[in-house]
N, C-alpha and C positions, 0 to 999 in steps of 0.2 A: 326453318330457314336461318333462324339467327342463329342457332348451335350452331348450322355446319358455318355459317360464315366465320364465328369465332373460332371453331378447329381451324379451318382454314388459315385466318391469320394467325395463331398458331403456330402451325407449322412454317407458313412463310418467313417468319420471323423467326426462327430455328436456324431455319434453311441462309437464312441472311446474313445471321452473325457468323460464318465463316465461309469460307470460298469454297472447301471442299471437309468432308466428313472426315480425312487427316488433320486438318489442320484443329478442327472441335477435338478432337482425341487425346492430342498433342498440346493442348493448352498448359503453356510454360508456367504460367502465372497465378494456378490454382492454387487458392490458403484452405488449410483445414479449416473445415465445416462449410466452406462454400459450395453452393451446386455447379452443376456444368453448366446451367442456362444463366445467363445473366436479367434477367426477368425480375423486377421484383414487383412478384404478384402481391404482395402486400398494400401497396401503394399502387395498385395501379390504376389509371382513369380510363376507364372501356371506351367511354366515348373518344378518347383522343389517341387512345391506342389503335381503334380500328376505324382513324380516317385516312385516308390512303395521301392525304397533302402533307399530316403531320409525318403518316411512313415515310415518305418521300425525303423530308428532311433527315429524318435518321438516317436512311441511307447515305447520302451525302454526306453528313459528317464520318459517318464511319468508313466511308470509301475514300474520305479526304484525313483521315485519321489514322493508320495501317495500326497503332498501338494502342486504339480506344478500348479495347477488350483487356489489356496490358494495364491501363492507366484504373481503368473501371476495378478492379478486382483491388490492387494496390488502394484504392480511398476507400473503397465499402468494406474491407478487413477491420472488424472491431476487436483490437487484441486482449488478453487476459492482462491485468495489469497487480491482482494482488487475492489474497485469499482471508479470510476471516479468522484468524486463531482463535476467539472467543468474544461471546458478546454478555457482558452483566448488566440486566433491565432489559429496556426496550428500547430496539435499533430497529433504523430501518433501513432499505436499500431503496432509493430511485434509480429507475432508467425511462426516462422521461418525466410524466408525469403522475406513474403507478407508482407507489408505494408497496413493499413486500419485508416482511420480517425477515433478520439477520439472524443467523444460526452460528455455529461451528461450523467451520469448513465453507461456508459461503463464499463462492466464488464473483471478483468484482473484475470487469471490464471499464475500458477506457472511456469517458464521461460521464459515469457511474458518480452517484452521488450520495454519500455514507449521511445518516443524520441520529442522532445520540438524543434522550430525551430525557429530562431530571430523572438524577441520580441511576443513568445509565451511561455505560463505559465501554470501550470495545481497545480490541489488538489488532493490529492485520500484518500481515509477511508480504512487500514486494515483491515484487519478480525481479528487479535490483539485488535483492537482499536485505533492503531498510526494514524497519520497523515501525510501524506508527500506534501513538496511543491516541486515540479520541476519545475528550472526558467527557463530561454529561454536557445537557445542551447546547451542545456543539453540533456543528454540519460543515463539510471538506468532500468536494469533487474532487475523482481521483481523473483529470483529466486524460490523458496521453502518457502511453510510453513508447519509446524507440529505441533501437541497436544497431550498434553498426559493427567493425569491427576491431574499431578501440575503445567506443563506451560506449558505456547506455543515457537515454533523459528521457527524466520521468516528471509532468506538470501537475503540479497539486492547486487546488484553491482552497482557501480556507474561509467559509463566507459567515462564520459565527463560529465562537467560542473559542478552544486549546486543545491545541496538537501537541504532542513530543513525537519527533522524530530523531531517529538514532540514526546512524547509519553501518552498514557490517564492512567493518576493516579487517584485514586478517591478524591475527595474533592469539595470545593465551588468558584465558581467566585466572587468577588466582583461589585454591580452594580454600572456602572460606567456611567455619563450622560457626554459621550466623544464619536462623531464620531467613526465610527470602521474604522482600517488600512486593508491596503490590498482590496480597493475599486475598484478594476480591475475586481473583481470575484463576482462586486455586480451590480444589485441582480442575486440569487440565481433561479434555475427551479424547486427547492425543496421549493414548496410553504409555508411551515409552519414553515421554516428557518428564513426566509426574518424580518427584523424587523419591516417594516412594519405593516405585516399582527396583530402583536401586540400592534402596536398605533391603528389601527383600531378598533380592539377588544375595548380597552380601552375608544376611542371616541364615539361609539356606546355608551355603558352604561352610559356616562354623560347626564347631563342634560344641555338646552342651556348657560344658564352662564357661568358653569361650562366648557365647550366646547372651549367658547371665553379663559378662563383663561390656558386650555390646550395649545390652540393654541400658546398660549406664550412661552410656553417653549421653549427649543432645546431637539432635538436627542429625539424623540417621540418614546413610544418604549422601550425604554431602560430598566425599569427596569422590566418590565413584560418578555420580553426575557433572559435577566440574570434569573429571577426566573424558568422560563419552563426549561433552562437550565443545574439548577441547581437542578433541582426535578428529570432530565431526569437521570445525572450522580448520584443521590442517591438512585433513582426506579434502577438502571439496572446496580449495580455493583456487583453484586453478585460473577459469574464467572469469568468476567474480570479484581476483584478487590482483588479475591482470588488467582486467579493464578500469576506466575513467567511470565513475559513476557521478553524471552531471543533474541533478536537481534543482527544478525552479518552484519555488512556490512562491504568493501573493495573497494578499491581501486588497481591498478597497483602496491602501493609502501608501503599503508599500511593494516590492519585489524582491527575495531571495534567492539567487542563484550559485550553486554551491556546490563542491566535491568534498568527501570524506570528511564532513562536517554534522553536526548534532544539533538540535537545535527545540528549542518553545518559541510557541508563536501565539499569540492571543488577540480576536478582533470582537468588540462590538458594535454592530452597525450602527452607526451614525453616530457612533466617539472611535475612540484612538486605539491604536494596534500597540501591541508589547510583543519585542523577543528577547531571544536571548540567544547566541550562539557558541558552542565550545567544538573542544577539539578531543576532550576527553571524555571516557566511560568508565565509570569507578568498578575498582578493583580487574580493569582491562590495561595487558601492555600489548603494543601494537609492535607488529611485526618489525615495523619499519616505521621513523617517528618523523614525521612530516606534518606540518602546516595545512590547515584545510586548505581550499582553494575558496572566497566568499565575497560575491558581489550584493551588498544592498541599497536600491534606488526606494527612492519616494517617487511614489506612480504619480502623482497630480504637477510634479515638476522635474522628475528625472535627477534629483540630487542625490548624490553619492553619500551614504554614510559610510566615515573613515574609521579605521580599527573599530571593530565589533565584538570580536574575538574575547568570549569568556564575560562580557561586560550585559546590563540588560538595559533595553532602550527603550522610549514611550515616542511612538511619533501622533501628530496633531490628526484631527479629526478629519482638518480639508487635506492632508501632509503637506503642510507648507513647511514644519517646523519639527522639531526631534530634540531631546536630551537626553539624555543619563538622568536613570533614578535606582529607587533602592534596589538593592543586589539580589535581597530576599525574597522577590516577587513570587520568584518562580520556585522556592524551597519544596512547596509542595509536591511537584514534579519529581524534583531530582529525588525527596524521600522515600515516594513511591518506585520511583525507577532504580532505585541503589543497589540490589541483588535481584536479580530477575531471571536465574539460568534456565529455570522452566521454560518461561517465554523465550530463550534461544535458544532454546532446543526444538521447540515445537517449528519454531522458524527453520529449522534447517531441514526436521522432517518434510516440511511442506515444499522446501526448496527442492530435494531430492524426490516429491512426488507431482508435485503440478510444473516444477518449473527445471526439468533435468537437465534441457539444451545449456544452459545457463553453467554446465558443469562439463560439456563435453567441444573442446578443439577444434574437432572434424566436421561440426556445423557449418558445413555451408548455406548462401541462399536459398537454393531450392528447397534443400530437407528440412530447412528451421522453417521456409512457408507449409511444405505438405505436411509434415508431420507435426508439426506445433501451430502455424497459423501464426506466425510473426514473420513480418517485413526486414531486412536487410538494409539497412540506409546507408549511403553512402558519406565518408566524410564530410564532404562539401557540403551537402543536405543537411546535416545536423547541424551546422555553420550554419545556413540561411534558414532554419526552421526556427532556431532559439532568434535569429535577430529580427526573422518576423513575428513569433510571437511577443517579444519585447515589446515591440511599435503596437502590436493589437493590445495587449496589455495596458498599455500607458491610456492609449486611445478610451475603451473599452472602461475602465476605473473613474477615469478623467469626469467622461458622461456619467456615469453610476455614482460619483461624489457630488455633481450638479442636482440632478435628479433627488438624491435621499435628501437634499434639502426640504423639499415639498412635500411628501409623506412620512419622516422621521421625525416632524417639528414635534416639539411637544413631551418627547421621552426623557429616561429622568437616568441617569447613566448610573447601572452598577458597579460597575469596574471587574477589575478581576477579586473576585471575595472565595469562602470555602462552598460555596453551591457547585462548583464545578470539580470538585471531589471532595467534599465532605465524607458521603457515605463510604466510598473507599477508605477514609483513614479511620472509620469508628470499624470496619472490617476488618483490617487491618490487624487493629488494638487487641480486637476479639480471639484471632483466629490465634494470633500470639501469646495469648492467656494460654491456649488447650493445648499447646504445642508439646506439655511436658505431662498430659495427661495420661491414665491407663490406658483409656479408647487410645491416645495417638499410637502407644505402643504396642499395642492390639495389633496394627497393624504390618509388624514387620515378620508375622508366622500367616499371614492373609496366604492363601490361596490363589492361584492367577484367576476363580472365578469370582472370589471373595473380594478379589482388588477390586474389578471388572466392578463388580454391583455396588462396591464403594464409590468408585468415580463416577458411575451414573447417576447415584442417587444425590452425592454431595456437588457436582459439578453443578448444576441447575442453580 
């Protein structure tokens, strides 16, 4: 008897959410990977699902609602918001409160929460286009992102340790015959990254002589990858080089909210945040040379820090207070970050396969919901969404700097020291020794199978 009574309700509740079996078919507002039934049997209370006082009220809100199926679909869309280029050590991903190992290719959705454990590092590629590096003992929720159709925002938190965030401006690299930095994350499992696979290509087409005089060189490679590179960011800048790309990130003490702006961010809980922000990427000219666009407040009083730009700040612990200090804080960063064309490469790969609307005009709302599972915002919406999250921000910090007074007491502050990329820079040092080895040039008569079990084997 209680089966059939559950088919029963069931069905009625089928039968409910729309007037007629057209109108279910015809649902304007379906996002990729949602079902047809609005049901979420996950979460559901049987007991209060099959009382006919609480149906009763469903009904009436939905019959007093004509868009509640409309509205419903729009807030339970959880969008793709960024993808894994590589992880060194061990990462992990929250979505809630599971924990699951970080790979290659790991795909991260909106309030998704990335966390880095000593001497473990990670990449990831926006759906924006950004970049972010997260160094070891660090943790960053990838909050929210949204699109409209003149820019995207995207909400970061940063609730422990150091981000760099780049952002993708359209323009040209300069080919440079210099090792690349940041060789912890090298190579690459995105095969067509690798600069290798580019001295290859080049070695093949010579002739024997020709071959020997190749062999001479350094950094083999090099300028055919700068070029793929640079052909990639001038084929596929259409969208992402038209639109406004508006970024808020925060801190416990402060808020950054910024367009075509770069930046380091450092927090530890229960002392003081450091950033640093610029306008520049070495050995990058930008298409078009403009001024980022860069608001930062202190969350506990809403004060404006004035010119930022290229400079590095320390704010206070409650942020009541901010100065200027050394410049060199953040060296470590920019050193690692100084040549990286692999890691933009793999980024554009990734843009061209997980994130393609991002590259195509004719996107409208509906196709960008059915076919990708991203919302449409409207101007004004992206207006009133950053200005309410501001106030929940401030709010939200405000309490969370009261509160860590009570359970923080007693910690003894590291600062920012080399724990948070040491082993990247002795990696580094390493991999730049062997760079002019036999084995390196071993590999430029590799085989596409030969490569293949190179990169599997050394990628790890």
């Amino acid at each position: 008897m209680k089966v059939l009574m559950i088919l029963a309700s069931i069905l009625l509740s089928i039968v409910c959410e729309a007037d007629t079996p057209k109108i279910l078919d015809s649902d304007p507002a379906l996002f990729k990977g949602q079902s047809r039934s609005t049901i979420n049997f996950k979460s559901l209370d049987s007991d209060s699902w099959l009382s006919i006082k609480e149906w009763i009220k469903r009904r009436e809100f939905k019959d007093s609602n004509p868009l509640w199926k409309y509205n419903l679909r729009q807030n339970s869309t959880i969008e793709k918001i960024g993808v894994v280029i590589k992880c060194v050590g061990v990462c992990y991903l929250y979505k809630g409160k599971m924990p699951s190992r970080i790979h290659q290719g790991t795909k991260v959705y909106e309030a998704d929460e990335i966390e880095t454990l000593e001497d473990s590092y990670l990449w990831i590629a926006l759906v924006n286009g950004g970049l972010v590096r997260v160094s070891a003992k660090s943790s960053v929720s990838l909050n929210e992102f949204n699109i409209s159709t003149d820019k995207t925002f995207t909400y970061l938190r940063l609730n422990k340790g150091h981000i760099y965030y780049q952002a993708r401006v359209n323009g040209n690299f300069n080919s440079l015959n210099l090792p690349m930095t940041d060789q912890i994350f090298y190579p690459l499992n995105i095969l067509q990254a690798n600069r290798e696979v580019y001295a290859m290509k080049t070695y093949r087409s010579l002739s024997r002589p020709k071959r020997a005089m190749y062999e001479a060189l350094s950094n083999h490679g090099y300028l055919k990858q700068y070029e793929s590179l640079n052909e990639k960011i001038k084929q596929k800048s259409s969208i992402l080089s038209e639109l406004e790309h508006k970024v808020l990130v925060n801190t416990p003490t402060i808020s950054m909210y910024s367009s075509d702006a770069h930046f380091d961010l450092f927090h530890e809980p229960g002392f003081e945040s450091i950033f640093r922000v610029t306008d520049k990427v070495f050995n990058f000219k930008p298409a078009l040379v403009k001024l980022p666009k860069i608001e930062v407040m202190m969350n506990s009083n809403k004060m404006p820090i004035e010119e930022v730009l290229n400079k590095v700040f320390k704010v206070s612990k409650d942020g009541n207070k901010y100065e200027e200090v050394d410049s060199s804080l953040f060296n470590f960063s920019l050193i690692q970050t100084k040549r990286i064309p692999t890691i933009h490469l793999a980024r554009e790969f990734i843009l061209e396969n997980d994130f393609a609307f991002m590259f195509d005009k004719e996107v409208l709302a509906k196709p960008l919901a059915q076919k990708f599972g991203y919302r449409v915002w409207k101007k004004n919406e992206m207006v009133l969404r950053k200005e309410k999250l501001t106030k929940m921000i401030y709010k939200r910090e405000k309490d969370n700097l009261i509160l860590s007074k009570s359970y923080l007491t007693g910690l003894k502050s590291e600062g920012l020291n080399q724990s948070y990329y040491y082993k990247g820079m002795l990696v580094d040092l390493e991999k730049s020794k062997n760079l002019r080895s036999k084995k390196s040039l071993e590999k430029l008569a590799f085989s596409d199978l030969e490569y293949f079990i190179w990169v599997q084997k050394d990628e790890k």
